[in-house]
C-alpha positions in Angstrom: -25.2 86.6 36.8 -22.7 84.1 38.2 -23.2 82.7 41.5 -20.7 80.4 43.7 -22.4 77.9 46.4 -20.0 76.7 48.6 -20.0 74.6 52.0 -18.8 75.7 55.4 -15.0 74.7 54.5 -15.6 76.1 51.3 -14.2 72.8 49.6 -17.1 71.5 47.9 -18.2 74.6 45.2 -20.6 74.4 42.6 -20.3 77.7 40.5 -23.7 78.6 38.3 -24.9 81.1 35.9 -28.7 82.1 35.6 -30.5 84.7 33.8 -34.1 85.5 34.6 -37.0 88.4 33.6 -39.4 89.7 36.6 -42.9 88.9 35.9 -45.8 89.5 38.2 -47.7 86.4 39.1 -51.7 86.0 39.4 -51.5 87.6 42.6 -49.3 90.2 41.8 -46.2 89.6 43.7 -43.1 89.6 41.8 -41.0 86.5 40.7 -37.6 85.5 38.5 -38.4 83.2 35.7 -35.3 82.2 33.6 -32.3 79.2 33.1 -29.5 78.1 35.0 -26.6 76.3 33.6 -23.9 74.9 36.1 -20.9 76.6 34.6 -18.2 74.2 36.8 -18.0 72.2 40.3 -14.8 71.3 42.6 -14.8 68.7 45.6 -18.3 66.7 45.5 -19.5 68.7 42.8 -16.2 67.9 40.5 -17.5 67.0 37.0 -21.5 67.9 37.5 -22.6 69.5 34.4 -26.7 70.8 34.2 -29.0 73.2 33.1 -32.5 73.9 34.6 -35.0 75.8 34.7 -36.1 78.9 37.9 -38.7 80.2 39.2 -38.4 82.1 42.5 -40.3 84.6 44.2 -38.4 88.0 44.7 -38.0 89.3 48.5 -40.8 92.3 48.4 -39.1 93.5 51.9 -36.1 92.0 53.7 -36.0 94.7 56.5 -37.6 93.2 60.4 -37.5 94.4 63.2 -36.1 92.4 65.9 -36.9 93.5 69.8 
């Protein structure tokens, strides 16, 4: 998957690719374990180069109800 994070004026953009496998963790809610690797970067972010690691939790339920 390749994802673009840009700023308000959309001149600064740091453009990434990550992969991850859902697991369950010890209390059973789901997560995204994988790698990151910044694939390119313009304005602030020109000529940044990376890899990392993730591990984020996965939304269960994004729906609420607002009154």
């Amino acid at each position: 998957m390749i994802c673009s994070l840009s700023n308000n004026n959309d001149s600064n953009i740091l453009t990434i690719s990550w992969n991850c496998n859902t697991t369950a963790a010890i209390n059973g809610d789901p997560n995204c374990s994988g790698k990151l690797n910044i694939v390119q970067g313009s304005g602030i972010f020109a000529g940044v180069q990376g890899f990392g690691k993730i591990n984020m939790p996965l939304a269960k339920s994004i729906y609420d109800k607002l009154s």
